[in-house]
C-alpha positions as CSV (number, residue, x, y, z in Angstrom):
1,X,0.0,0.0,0.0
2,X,1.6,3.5,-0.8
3,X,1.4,6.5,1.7
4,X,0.7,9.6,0.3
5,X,2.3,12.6,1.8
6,X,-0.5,15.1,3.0
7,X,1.5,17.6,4.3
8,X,4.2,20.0,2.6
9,X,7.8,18.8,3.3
10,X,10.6,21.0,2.2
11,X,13.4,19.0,3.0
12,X,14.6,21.4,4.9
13,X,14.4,20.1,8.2
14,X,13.7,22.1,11.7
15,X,16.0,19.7,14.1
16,X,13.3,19.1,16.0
17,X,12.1,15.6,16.9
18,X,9.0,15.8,15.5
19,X,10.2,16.5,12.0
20,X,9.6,12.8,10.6
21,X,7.8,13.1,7.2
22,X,6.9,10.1,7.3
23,X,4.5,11.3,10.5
24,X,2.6,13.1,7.9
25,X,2.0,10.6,5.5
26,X,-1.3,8.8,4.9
27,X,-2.6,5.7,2.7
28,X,-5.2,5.8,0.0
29,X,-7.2,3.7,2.2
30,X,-7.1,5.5,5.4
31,X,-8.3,8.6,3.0
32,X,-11.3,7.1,1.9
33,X,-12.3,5.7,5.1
34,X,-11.8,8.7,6.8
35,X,-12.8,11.8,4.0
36,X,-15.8,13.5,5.5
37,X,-16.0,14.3,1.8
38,X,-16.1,10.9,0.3
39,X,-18.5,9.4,3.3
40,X,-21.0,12.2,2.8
41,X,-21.0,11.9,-0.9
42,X,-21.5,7.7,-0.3
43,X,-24.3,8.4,2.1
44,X,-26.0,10.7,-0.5
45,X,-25.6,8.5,-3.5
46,X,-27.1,5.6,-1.7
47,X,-30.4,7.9,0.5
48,X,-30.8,8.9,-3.1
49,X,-31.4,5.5,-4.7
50,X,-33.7,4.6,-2.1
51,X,-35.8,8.0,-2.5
52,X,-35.5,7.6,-6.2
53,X,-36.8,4.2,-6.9
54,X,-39.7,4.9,-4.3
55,X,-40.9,8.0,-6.7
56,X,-40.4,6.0,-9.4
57,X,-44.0,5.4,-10.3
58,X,-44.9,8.7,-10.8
59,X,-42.2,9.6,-13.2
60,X,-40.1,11.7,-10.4
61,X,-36.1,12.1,-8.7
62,X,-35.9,12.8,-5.4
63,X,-33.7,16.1,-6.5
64,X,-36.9,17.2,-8.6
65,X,-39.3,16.0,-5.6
66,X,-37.0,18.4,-3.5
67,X,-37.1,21.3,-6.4
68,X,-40.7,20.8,-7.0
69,X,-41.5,21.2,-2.7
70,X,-39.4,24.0,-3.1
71,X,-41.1,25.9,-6.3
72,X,-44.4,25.6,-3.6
73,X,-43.0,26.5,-0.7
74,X,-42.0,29.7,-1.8
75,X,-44.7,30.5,-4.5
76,X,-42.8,32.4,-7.1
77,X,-39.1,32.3,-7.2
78,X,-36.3,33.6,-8.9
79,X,-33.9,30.1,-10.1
80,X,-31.1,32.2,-8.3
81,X,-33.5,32.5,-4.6
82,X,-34.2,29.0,-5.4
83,X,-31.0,27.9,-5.3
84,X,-29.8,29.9,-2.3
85,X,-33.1,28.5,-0.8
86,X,-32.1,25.0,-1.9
87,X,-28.3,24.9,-1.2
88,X,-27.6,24.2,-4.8
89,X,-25.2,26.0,-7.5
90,X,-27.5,27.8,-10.3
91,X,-26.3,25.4,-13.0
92,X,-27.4,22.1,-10.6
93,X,-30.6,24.0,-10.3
94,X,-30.9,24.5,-14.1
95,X,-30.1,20.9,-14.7
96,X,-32.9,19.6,-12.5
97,X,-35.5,22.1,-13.3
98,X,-34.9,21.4,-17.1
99,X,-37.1,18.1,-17.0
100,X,-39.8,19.6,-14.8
101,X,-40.3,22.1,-17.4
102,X,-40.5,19.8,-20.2
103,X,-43.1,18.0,-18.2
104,X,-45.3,21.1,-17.6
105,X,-44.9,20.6,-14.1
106,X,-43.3,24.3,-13.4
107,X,-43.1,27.1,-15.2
108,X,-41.1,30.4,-15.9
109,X,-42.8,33.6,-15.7
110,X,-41.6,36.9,-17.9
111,X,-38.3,38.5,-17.3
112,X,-38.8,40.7,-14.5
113,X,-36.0,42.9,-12.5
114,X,-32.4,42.2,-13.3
115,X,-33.5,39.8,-15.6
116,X,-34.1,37.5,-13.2
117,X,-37.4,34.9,-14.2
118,X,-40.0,33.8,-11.7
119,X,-40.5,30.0,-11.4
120,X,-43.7,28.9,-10.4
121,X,-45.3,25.2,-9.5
122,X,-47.7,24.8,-12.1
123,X,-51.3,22.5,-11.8
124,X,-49.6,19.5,-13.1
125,X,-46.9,20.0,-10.9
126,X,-49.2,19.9,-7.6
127,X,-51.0,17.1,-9.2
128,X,-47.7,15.2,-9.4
129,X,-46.6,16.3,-6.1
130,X,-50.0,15.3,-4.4
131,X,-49.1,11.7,-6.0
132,X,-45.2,11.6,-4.7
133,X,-45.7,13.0,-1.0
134,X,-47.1,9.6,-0.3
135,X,-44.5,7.7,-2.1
136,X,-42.0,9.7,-0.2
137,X,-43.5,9.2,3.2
138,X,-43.0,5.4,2.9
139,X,-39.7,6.1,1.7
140,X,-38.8,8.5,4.8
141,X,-40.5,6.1,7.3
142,X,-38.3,3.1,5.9
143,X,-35.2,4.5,6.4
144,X,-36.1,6.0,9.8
145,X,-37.2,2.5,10.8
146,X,-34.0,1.0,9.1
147,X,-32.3,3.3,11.2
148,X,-33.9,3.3,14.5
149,X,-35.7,6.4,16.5
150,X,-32.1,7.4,18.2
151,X,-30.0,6.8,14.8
152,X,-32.4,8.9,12.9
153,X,-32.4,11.4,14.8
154,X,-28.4,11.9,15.4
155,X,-28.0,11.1,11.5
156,X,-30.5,14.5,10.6
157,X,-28.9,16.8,13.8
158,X,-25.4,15.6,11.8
159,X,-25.9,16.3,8.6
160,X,-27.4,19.8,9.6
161,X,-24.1,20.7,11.7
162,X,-22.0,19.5,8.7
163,X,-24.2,21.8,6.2
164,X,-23.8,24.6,8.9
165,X,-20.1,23.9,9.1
166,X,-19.1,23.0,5.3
């Protein structure tokens, strides 16, 4: 197994006894076991299959359930207050609300001030929604019970200290 060196060595040398480079050097597997990075990314991926092939029947992703939930919540939205609101890079954004346009499900209002375009849950769209908030409820339910009551909860007050501290 190689060790990777993760911290800047110049060679140099201080004298002291703590000047080992190899104290600073790390495997490939002790990075991906330990990447906060890599973990979260793992644990996303696999939530998101779950979620995903539980909306499957009515035709939806859970990144366009969470879009969709969104578009309501907030009743018209600019794409850039949507994704502030939603944590999410414009582009992301524009990539997931492409296929919920094409479906009718929400729609862009006129240009309005700097440019910026309203997006607004359309009739289809709560139809569709009305139709997925079961789906997801089973979904949610499953891994909660999957996870237990006192897993659950430590797993969401986790993930919302690591948003707040990203």
């Amino acid at each position: 197994m190689r060790r990777l060196c993760c911290k800047p060595h110049d060679g140099q040398g201080t004298g002291a006894a703590n000047d080992d480079p190899m104290q600073h050097m790390i495997t490939e597997r002790q990075i991906l076991e330990n990447c906060a990075c890599h973990k979260a990314r793992a644990a996303a991926r696999a939530v998101t299959r779950t979620y995903d092939e539980a909306l499957r029947p009515v035709g939806l992703r859970a990144t366009q359930l969470a879009v969709l939930v969104a578009v309501t919540m907030n009743d018209a939205i600019s794409i850039n207050a949507l994704a502030e609101f939603m944590g999410m890079d414009r582009t992301t954004l524009t990539r997931n609300l492409r296929p919920l346009e094409k479906e009718g499900l929400v729609a862009r209002g006129s240009e309005g001030w700097r440019r910026s375009r309203a997006l607004a849950i359309t009739n289809k769209g709560r139809s569709r929604l009305r139709q997925a908030l079961p789906l997801w409820s089973r979904a949610q339910q499953a891994l909660k019970k999957r996870l237990g009551d006192r897993n659950w909860k430590v797993v969401r007050n986790g993930l919302d200290h690591l948003i707040r501290a990203a």
